[in-house]
N, CA, C and O of each residue as an XYZ file, in Angstrom:
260
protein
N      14.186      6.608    -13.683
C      13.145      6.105    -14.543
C      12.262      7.265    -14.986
O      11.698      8.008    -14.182
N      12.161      7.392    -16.472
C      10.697      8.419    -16.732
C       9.538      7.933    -16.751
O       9.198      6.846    -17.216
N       8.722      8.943    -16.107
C       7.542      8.948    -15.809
C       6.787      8.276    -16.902
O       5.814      7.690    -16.428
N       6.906      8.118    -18.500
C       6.436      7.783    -19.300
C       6.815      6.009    -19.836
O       6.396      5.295    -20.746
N       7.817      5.831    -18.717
C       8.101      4.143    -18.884
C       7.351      3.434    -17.688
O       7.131      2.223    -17.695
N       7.075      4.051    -16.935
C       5.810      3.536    -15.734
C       4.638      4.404    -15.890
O       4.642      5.632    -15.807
N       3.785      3.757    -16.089
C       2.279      4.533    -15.873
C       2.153      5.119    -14.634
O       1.940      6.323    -14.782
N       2.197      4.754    -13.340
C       2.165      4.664    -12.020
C       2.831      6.126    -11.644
O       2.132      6.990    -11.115
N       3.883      6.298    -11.874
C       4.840      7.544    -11.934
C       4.077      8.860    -12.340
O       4.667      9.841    -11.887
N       3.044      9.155    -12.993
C       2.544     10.158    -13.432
C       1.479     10.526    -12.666
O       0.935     11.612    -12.865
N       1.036      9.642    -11.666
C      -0.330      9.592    -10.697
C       0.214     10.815     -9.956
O       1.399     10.875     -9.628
N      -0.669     11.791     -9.697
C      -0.205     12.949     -8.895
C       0.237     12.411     -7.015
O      -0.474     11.510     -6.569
N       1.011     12.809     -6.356
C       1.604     12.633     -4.778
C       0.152     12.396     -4.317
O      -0.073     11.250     -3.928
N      -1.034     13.404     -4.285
C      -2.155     13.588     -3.737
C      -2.682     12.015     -3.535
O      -3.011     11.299     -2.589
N      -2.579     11.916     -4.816
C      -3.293     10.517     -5.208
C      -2.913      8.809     -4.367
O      -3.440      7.710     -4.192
N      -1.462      9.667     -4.012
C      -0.927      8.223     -3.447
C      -1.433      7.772     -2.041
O      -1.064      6.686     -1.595
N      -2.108      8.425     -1.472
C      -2.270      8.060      0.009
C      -3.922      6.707     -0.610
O      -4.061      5.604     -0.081
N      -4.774      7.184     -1.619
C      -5.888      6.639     -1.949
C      -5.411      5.482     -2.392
O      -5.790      4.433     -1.870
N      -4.163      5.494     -3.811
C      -3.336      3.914     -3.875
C      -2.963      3.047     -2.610
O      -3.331      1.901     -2.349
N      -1.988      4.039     -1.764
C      -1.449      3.124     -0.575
C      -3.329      2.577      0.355
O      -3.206      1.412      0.731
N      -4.321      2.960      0.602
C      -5.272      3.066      1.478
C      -5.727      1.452      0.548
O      -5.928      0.398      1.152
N      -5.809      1.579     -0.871
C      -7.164      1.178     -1.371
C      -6.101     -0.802     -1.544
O      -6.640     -1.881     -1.295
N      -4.610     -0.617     -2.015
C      -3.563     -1.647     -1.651
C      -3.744     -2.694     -0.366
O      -3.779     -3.924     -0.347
N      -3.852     -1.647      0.762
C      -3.743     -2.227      2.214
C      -5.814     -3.176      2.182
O      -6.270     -4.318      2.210
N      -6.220     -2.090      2.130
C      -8.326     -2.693      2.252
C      -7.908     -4.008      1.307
O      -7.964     -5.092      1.888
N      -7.520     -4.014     -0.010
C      -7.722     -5.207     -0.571
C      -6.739     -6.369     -0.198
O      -6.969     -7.425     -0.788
N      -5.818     -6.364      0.565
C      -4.769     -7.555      0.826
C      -5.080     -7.660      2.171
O      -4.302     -8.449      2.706
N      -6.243     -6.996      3.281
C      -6.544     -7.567      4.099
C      -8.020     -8.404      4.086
O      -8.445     -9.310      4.802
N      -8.503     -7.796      3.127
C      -9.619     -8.255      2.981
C      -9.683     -9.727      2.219
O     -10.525    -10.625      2.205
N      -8.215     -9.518      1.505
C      -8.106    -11.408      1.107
C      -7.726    -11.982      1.680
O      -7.438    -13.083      1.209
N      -7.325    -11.654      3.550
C      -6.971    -12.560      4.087
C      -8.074    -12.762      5.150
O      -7.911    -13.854      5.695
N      -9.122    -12.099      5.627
C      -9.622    -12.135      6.510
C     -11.140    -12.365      6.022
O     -12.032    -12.119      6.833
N     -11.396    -12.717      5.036
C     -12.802    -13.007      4.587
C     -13.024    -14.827      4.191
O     -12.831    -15.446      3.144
N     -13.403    -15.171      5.260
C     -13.525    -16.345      4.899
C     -12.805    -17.542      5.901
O     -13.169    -17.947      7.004
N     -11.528    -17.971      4.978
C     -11.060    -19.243      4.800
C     -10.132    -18.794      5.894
O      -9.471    -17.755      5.892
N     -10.183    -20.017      7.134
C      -9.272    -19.251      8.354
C      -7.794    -20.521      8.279
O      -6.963    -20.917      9.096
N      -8.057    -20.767      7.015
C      -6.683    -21.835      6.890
C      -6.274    -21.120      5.676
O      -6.565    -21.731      4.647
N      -5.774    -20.174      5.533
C      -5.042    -18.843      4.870
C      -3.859    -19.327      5.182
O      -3.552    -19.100      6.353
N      -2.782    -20.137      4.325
C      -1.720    -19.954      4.535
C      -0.938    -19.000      4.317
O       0.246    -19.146      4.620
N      -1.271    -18.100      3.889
C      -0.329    -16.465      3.505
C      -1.517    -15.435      3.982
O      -2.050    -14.517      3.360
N      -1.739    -15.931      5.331
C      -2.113    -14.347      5.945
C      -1.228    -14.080      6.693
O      -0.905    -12.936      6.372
N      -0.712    -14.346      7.368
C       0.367    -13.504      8.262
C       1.521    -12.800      7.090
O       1.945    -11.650      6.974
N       1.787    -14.050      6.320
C       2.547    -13.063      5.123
C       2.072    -11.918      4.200
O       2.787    -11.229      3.473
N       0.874    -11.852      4.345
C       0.227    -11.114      2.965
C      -0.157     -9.635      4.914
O      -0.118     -8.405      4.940
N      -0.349    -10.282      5.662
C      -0.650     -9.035      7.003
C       0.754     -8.249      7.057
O       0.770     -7.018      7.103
N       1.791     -8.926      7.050
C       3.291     -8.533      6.928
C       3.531     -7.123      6.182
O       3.978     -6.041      6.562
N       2.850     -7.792      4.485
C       3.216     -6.839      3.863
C       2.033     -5.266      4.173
O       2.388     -4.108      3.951
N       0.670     -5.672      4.706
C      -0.257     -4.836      5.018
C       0.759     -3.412      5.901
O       0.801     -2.211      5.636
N       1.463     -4.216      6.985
C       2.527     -3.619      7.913
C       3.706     -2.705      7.383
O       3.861     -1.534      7.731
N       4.418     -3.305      6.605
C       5.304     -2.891      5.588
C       5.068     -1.310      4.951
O       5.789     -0.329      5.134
N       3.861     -1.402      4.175
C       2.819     -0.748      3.397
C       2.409      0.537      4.538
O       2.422      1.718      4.191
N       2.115      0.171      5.685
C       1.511      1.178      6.312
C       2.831      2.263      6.930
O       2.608      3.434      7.237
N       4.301      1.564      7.037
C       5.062      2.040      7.427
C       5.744      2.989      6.361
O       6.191      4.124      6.526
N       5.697      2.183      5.188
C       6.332      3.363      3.652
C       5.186      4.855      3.926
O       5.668      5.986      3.981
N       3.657      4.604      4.073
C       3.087      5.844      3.840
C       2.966      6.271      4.858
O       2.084      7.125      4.947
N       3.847      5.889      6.299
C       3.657      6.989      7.285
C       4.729      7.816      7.501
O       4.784      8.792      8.249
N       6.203      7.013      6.267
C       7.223      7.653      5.765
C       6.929      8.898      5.411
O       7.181      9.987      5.928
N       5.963      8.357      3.789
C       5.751      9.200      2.825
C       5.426     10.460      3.512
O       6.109     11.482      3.443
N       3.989     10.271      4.389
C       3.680     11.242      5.070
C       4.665     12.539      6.057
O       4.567     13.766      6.064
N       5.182     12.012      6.480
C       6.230     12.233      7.329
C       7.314     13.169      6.289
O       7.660     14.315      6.573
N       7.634     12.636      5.393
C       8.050     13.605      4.324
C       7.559     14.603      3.432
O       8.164     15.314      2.631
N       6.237     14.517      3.746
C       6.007     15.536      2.628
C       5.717     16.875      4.148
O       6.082     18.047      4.057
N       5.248     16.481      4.977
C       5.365     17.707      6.044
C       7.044     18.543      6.300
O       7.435     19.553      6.885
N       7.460     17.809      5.757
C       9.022     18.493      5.990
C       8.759     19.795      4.713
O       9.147     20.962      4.673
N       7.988     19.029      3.822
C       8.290     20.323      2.516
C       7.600     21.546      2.539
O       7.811     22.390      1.668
């Protein structure tokens, strides 16, 4: 894919840890503010999990370089 058919793609590497950080704060914060009959918090915490495991990938890879 070029960088110019996704917007997202052109965001510098640096930048991605602030996307992945600012992703995770807002999909926990819609599950844990409030309403404790959240039927998609454990699913929407899932993906929080998911999310934290790609950028400890990411991380993990860019120390190799």
């Amino acid at each position: 894919m070029q960088a110019d058919a996704c917007p997202g793609a052109a965001a510098a590497v640096e930048d991605w840890d602030l996307m992945f950080d600012a992703v995770k704060a807002r999909l926990r914060a819609a599950v844990t503010s409030g309403d404790p009959s959240n039927a998609m918090a454990g699913t929407v915490l899932e993906c929080v999990g998911a999310l934290d495991l790609l950028h400890q990938m990411l991380e993990q890879q860019r120390s190799r370089i």
